[in-house]
N, C-alpha and C positions, 0 to 999 in steps of 0.2 A: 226487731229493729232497735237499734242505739244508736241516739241523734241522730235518726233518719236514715242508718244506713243498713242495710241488712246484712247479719256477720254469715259468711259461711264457710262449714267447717273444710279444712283441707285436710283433715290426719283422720282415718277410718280405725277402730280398735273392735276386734271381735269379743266378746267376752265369751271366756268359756263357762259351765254351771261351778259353783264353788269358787267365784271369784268376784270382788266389787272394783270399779274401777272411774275414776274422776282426775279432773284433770283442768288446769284454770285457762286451757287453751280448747274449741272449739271442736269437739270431735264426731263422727258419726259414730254409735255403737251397733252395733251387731253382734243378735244372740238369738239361738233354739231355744224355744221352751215345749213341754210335753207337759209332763204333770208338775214340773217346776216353776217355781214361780219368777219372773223380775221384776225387780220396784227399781222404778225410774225417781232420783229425788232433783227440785230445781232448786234453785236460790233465785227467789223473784230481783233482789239487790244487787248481786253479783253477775245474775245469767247465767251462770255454770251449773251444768249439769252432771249427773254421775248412773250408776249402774248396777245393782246386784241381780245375780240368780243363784239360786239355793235351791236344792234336791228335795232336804227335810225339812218339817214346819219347825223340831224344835229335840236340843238335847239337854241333857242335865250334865254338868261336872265338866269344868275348864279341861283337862285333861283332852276332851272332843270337841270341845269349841272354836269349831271355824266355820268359814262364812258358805261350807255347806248348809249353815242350818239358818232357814229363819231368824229362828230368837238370837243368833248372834251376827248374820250378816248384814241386817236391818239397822242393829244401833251400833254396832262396828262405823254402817256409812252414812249417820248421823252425824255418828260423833268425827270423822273425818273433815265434813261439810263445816263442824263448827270450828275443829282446828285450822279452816284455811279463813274463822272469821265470820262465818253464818251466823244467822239467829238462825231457831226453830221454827219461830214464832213468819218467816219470811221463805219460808220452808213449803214445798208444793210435791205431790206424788202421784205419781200414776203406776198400776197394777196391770201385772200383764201373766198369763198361761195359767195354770190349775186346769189342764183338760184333762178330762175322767176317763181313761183306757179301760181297756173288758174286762180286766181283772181287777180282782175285789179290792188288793191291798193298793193299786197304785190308784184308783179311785177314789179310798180313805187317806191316802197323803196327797193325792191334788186338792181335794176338800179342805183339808188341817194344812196346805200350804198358804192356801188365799185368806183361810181365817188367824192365821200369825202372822200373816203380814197387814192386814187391817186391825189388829189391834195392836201392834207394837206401833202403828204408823198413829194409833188414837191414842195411844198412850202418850208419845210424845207431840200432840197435840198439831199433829203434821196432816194438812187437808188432803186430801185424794180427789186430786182434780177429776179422774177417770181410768175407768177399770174394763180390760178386754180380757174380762178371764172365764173359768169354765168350759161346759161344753163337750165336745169330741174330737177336737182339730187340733195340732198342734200349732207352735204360731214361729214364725218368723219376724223378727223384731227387728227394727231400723231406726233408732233415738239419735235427734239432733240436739246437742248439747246446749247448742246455742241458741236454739229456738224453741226448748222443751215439747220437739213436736215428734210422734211415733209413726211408722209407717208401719202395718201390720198386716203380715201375709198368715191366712190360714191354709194349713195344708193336712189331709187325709193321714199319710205318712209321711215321717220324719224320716229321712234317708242319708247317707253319707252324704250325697252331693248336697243335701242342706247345706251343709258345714265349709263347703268351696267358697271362694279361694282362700280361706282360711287354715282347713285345714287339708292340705295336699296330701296329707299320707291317705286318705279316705277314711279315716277313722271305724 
C-alpha cells in the first residue's frame, strides 16, 4: 500500500538463471529454481523490488564473473539498488530454491548456493525477511515488486512447460 492505495504490477518479466533484473516500475517476476538459488531484494523506501538467480555459489577471477555465480550476482544487484539511490541499510531479502537432487554434485552446489547467498546478503548487512529453500522440490516463483510478496509453487519435476509462456521454444 502507498497512501492507501495498492500498486499493482501491470508488466510480468520472466527471469531466466544467470540474470538479475529491477526495474522502478511494478513488475511480476517469474522464475524456476532446482538447485539454483533466487534472492529477491526490496527497498523498504522506494518499494521497488528486483531479482537474481544464479547456477553457482561462487567463482574466482573477473575473467568468469557473471551473475551465474552467487558471489557476483548478489552484490552486482546491491550495488544496482544503490545506483537507483538505495541504502543498505533499507534493504530487505528473501531466499528462494537450493533443492538437493540425487545426485551428489548438484546436492553440494544447492547446499554452497543457499550458504553464499546468506552470507553475501550478512555481509552487506541486508536482513532476510524469509527463506523457502532446501529440500527436494523444485519451486516456481511469482515476486511482486511492489508488494515484496512471493507466490511459491513447489513441484516434484521441473519440466519444459514450467518455462510457458515464456519460453515457447520448450526449451
Amino acid at each position: 500500500m502507498t497512501d492507501g492505495k495498492e500498486i499493482k504490477p501491470s508488466c510480468e518479466y520472466f527471469l531466466y538463471p544467470g540474470y538479475i533484473f529491477l526495474s522502478p516500475e511494478p513488475y511480476l517476476i517469474s522464475t524456476v529454481v532446482g538447485s539454483s538459488v533466487a534472492v529477491a531484494l526490496w527497498d523498504t523506501e522506494s518499494r521497488q523490488g528486483g531479482m537474481s538467480n544464479f547456477l553457482y555459489p561462487f567463482v574466482e577471477g573477473s575473467e568468469q564473473g557473471t551473475a551465474l555465480y552467487g558471489n557476483v550476482a548478489i552484490p552486482y544487484m546491491i550495488r544496482m539498488f544503490l545506483e537507483e539511490g538505495a541504502s543498505e541499510k533499507n534493504l530487505r531479502s528473501q531466499i528462494f530454491g537450493g533443492a538437493q537432487a540425487e545426485q551428489l554434485d548438484a546436492e553440494e552446489i544447492a547446499h554452497r548456493n543457499i550458504e553464499i547467498a546468506r552470507r553475501v546478503l550478512r555481509h552487506h548487512g541486508i536482513k532476510v525477511i524469509s527463506e523457502d529453500v532446501g529440500g527436494r522440490l523444485g519451486r516456481k516463483i511469482v515476486y511482486n515488486t511492489a508488494q515484496n510478496e512471493a507466490l511459491i509453487y513447489k513441484v516434484g519435476t521441473l519440466r519444459s512447460s514450467d518455462w510457458y509462456p515464456y519460453d515457447r521454444q520448450g526449451r
